[in-house]
C-alpha positions as CSV (number, residue, x, y, z in Angstrom):
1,X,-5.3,-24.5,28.8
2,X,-4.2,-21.6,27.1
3,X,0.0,-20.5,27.4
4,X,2.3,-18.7,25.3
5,X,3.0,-21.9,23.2
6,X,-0.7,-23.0,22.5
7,X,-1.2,-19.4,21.3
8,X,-0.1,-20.1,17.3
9,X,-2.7,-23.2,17.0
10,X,-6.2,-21.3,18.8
11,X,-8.2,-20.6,16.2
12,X,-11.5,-18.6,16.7
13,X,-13.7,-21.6,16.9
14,X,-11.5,-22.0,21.1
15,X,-13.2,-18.6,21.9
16,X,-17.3,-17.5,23.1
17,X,-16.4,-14.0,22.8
18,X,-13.7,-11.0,21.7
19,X,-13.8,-7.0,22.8
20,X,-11.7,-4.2,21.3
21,X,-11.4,-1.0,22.6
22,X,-9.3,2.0,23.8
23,X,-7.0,0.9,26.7
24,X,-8.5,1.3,30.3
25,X,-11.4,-0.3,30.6
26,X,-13.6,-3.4,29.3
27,X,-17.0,-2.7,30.3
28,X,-17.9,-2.0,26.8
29,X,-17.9,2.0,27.4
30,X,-14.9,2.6,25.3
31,X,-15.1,-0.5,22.8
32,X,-17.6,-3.3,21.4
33,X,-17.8,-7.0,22.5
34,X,-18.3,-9.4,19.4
35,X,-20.3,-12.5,19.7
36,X,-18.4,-15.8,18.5
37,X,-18.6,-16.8,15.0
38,X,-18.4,-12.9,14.2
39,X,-15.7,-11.8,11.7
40,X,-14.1,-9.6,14.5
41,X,-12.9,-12.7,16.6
42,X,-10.8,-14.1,14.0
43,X,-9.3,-10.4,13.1
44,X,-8.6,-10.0,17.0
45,X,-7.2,-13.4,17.0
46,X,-4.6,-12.8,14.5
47,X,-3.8,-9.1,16.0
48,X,-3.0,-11.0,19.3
49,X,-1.2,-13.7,18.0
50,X,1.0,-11.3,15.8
51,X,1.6,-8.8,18.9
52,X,5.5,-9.4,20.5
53,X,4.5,-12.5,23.4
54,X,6.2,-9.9,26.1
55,X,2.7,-7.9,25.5
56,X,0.5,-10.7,25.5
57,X,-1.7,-11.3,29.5
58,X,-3.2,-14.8,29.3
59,X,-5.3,-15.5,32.2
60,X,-7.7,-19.1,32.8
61,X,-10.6,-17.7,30.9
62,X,-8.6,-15.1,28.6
63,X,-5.9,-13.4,26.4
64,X,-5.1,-10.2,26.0
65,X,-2.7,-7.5,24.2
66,X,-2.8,-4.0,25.7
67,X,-1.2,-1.7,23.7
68,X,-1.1,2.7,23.4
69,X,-4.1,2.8,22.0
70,X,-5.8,-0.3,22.0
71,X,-6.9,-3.3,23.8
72,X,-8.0,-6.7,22.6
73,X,-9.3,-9.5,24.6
74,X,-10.6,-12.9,23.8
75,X,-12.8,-15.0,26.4
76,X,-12.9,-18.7,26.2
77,X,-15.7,-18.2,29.0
């Protein structure tokens, strides 16, 4: 189950896919998803587990920082 205090030990291998984009939406029209075992999923990983925890949405399937000008997501689903 993912929480706030799992969040230190994921590691990219807990998640089937990552998106980055601009803030807004996650359809894929202002951002790219990235498959697992690409590069991207570990650099989003670390982004999200460095971002303050007060930023950081984790939902059953997800987690997720929005910030100003971005947005990264990571799906264990």
């Amino acid at each position: 189950m993912l929480n706030i205090s799992s969040l230190p030990t994921l590691t990219p291998s807990n998640f089937i896919k990552a998106y980055s984009g601009r803030p807004g939406c996650a359809c894929g029209c202002r951002g790219k998803y990235y498959a697992a075992g690409d590069k991207m999923v570990a650099r989003i990983l670390k982004k999200i587990q460095a971002a303050d925890p007060s930023m950081v949405d984790i939902g059953p399937t997800y987690v997720a920082v929005d910030s100003e000008t971005r947005q990264w997501v990571l799906y264990t689903e």
